[in-house]
C-alpha positions in Angstrom: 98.4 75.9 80.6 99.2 78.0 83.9 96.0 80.1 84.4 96.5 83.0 87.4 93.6 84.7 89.2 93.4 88.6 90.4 90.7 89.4 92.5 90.0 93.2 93.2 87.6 93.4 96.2 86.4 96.8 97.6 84.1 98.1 99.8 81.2 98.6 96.8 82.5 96.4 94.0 84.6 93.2 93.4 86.4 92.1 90.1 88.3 89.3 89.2 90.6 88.5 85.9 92.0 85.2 84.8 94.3 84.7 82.4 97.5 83.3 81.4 101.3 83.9 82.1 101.4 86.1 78.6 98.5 88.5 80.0 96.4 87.1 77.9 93.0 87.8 79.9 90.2 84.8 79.2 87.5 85.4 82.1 86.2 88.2 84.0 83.8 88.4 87.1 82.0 91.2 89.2 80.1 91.3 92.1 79.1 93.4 95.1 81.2 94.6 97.8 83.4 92.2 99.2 85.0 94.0 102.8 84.6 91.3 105.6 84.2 94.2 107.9 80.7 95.0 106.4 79.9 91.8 105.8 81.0 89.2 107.8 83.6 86.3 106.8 81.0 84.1 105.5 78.9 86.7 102.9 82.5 87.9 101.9 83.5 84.4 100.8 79.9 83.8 99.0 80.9 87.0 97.5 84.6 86.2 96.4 84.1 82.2 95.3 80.8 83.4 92.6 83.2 86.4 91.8 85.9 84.3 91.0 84.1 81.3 89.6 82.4 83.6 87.1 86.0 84.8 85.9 87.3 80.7 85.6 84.3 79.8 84.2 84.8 82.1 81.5 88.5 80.9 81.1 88.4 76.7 81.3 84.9 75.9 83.0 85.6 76.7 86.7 89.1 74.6 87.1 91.4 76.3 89.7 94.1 78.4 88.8 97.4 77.5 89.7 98.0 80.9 91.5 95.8 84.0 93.0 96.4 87.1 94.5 93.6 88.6 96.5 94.0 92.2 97.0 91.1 92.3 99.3 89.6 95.8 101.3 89.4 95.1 105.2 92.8 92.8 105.2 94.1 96.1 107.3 96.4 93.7 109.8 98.1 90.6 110.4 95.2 89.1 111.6 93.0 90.2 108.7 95.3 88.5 106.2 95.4 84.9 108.0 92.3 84.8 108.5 91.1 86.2 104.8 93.7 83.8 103.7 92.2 80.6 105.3 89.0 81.9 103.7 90.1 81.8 100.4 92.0 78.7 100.3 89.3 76.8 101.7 87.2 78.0 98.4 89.4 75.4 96.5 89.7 78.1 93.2 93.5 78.1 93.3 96.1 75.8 94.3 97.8 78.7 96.1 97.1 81.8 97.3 98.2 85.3 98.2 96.2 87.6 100.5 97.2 91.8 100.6 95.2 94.9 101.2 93.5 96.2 98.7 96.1 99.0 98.5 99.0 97.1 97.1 96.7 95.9 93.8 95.8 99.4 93.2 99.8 100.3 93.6 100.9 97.3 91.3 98.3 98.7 88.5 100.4 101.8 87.9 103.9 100.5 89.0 106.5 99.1 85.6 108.6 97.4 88.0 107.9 94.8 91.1 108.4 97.2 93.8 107.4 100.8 94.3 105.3 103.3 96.3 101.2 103.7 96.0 98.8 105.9 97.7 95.2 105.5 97.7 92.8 108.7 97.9 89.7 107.5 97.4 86.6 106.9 100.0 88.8 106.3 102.7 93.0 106.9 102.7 96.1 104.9 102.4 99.3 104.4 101.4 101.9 101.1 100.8 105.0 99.9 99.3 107.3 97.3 98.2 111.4 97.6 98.4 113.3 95.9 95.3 114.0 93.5 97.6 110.0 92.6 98.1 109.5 93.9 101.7 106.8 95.9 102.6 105.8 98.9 104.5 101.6 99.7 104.8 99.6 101.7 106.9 96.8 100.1 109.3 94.2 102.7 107.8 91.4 102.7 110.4 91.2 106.4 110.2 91.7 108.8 113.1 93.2 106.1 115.5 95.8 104.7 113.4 97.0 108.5 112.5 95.2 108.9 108.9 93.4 111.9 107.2 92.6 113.0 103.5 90.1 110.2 102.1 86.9 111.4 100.3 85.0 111.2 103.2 87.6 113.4 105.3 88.2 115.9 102.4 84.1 116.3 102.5 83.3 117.1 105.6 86.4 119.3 106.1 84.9 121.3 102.8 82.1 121.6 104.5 83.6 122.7 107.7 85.2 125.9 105.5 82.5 126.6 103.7 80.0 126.6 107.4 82.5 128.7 108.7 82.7 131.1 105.7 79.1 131.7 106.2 78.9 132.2 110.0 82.2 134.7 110.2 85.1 132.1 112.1 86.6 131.6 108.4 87.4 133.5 105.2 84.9 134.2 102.9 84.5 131.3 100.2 82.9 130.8 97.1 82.0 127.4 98.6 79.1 128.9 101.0 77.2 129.1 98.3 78.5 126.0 95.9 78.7 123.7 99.0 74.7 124.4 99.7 73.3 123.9 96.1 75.6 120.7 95.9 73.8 119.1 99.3 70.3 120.7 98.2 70.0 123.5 100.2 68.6 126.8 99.9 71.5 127.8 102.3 73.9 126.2 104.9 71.8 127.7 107.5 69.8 124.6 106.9 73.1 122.1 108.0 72.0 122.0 112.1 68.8 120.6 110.8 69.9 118.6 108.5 72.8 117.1 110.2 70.1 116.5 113.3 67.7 114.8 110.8 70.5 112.4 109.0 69.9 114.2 105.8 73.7 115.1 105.4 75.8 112.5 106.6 80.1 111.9 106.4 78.5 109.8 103.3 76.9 112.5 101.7 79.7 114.6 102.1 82.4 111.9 100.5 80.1 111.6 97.5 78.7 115.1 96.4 81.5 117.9 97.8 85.0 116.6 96.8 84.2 117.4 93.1 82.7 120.9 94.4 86.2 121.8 96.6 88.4 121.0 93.5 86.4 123.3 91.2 86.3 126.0 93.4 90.0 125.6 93.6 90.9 125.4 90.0 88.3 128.9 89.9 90.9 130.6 92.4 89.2 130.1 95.7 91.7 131.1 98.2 90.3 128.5 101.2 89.4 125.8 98.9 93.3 125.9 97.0 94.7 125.9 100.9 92.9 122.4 101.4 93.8 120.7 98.3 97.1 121.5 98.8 97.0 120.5 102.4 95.7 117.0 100.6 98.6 117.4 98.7 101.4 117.5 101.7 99.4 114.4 103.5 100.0 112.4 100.1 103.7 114.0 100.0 104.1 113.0 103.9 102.8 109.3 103.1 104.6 108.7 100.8 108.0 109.8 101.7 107.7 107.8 105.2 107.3 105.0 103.6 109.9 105.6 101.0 112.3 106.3 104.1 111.1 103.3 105.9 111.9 100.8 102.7 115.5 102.7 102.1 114.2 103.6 98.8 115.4 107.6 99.4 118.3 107.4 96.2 116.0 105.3 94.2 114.4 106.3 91.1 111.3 105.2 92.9 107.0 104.8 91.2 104.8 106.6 93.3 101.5 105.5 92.2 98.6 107.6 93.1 95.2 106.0 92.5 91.8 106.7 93.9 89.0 109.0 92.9 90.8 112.0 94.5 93.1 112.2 92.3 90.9 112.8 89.4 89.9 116.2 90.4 89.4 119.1 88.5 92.6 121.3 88.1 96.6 120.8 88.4 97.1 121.8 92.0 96.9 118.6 93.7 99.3 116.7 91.7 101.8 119.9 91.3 101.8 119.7 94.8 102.2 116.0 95.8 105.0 116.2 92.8 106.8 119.0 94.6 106.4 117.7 98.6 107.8 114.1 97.2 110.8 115.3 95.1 112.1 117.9 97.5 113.3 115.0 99.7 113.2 112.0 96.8 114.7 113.8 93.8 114.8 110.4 91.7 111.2 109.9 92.4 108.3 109.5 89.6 104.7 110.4 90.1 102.7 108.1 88.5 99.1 107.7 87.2 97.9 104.5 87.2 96.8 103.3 83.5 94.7 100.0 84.4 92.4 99.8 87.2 93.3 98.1 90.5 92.5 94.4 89.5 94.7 94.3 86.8 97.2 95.1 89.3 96.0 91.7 91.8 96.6 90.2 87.8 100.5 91.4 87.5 100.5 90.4 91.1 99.8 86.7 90.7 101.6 86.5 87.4 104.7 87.8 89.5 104.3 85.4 92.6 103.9 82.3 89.4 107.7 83.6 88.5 106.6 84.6 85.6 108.0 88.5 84.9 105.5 91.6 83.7 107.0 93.6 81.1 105.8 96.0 78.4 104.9 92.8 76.1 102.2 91.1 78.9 101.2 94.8 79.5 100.4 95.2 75.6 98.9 92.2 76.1 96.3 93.1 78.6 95.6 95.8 77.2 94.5 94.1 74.0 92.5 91.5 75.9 91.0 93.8 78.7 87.1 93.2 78.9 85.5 96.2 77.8 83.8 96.7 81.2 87.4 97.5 83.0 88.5 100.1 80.2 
């Protein structure tokens, strides 16, 4: 029996799913973050083999799996890919072995089809695709120097940027003065200089507690805080329609997936907008939601690359099979 491995390694976390050509899932692993770039090549493969032995251990007592797909945060370049590559074929858990950004698991999560558009909002921002014809179009995502802008971390500070300038007089008055200073426990923002000095609020901070807070005040009618989610909303439209260009994909009826934590904030105008700045260009295009979470798409990624096709029937069946951790 044909057993494929998906590996789902992030910057905090790392899954990975084996199971059969059906969908049938019959092991599943987790672990710590897995991102070379904090780590270091050797950690992140100490990370990735116990990871992955867990999940075959589980499945047929640790024998390799015929085929893996890594969908692995840090493989940003060329050169990330080779080398993240060599490291997991030298692990000896599959007798071959695909290597992609992180990014393209998430997108193959939501898409039906083999091919298809995905942008990631989550900590950090990206955005990929795959043309029917299975080349592919992704975005370095290093931040600032590769051009990018509208991950949690981005979207935080920039929230609190609005609200320090509602409070000082350079910006419009906004509810999230005050919401934005109970959310990083402060009496006031007048406390941010001190704060900021003293490494109390941090981009960190930021990315984890004020998202949420900007979508709420939003979704309550705050004039500022609905100009900067739908600002989110263009940079997701923008993303995704230059990649859509550079594939050829314009007259397709084209998945855009949208995954990442950003997308699961409070109040329709995020995804009214991205749905709007994507279809005034790609009429044909879907907006999609992704149902499973990323690492189920590295799974319908290796069960693709073992020839094997995933339709609705392998879908039902990982979704009857799906370890209760991942639902």
């Amino acid at each position: 029996m044909d057993l494929v491995l998906g590996v789902d390694g992030g910057n905090s976390k790392t899954f990975a799913l084996v199971a059969d050509l059906s969908g049938r899932i019959l092991g599943f692993g987790r672990g710590p973050g897995s991102n070379h770039e904090n780590l270091g090549f050797a950690e992140t493969g100490v990370v990735l083999e116990r990871c992955a032995q867990e999940a075959l251990g589980e499945a047929r007592g640790k024998a390799p799996a015929s085929m893996a797909y890594w969908g692995l945060a840090g493989a940003d370049i060329r050169t990330d890919e080779e080398d993240l590559t060599k490291l997991v074929a030298g692990l000896g858990l599959a007798a071959r072995n695909v290597v992609r950004n992180d990014t393209i698991v998430s997108m193959a999560a939501g898409m039906t089809r083999g091919w298809g558009v995905g942008v990631i909002c989550g900590a950090g921002f990206n955005a990929a695709g795959i043309s029917p014809d299975g080349r592919e179009v992704r975005f370095p995502a290093m931040g600032a120097p590769t051009g990018d802008w509208g991950g949690g971390s981005d979207i935080g500070m920039e929230t609190l940027r609005l609200a320090y300038r509602s409070l000082d007089g350079r910006g419009r008055t906004s509810v999230l003065e005050q919401r934005v200073a109970d959310a990083l426990g402060l009496s006031t923002l007048e406390e941010v200089p001190m704060g900021y000095r003293n490494g109390l609020i941090t981009w960190e901070t930021c990315r984890d507690r004020l998202p949420p807070v900007l979508f709420a005040a939003a979704n309550d009618g705050d004039k500022v805080a609905q100009d900067l989610v739908v600002r989110i909303g263009k940079e997701v439209g923008v993303s995704a329609r230059t990649i859509i260009k550079r594939l050829g994909m314009e007259n397709l009826d084209v998945e855009v997936v949208l995954g990442g934590s950003i997308f699961r904030g409070e109040g329709p105008l995020l995804l009214d907008t991205v749905i709007q700045d994507i279809q005034q260009s790609v009429p044909k295009a879907r907006i999609v939601l992704p149902e499973f979470p990323p690492v189920v798409g590295a799974l319908f990624q290796a069960i693709r690359c073992a020839g094997a096709e995933v339709d609705e029937l392998v879908r039902e069946t990982v979704r009857k099979t799906l370890p209760a951790a991942l639902r």
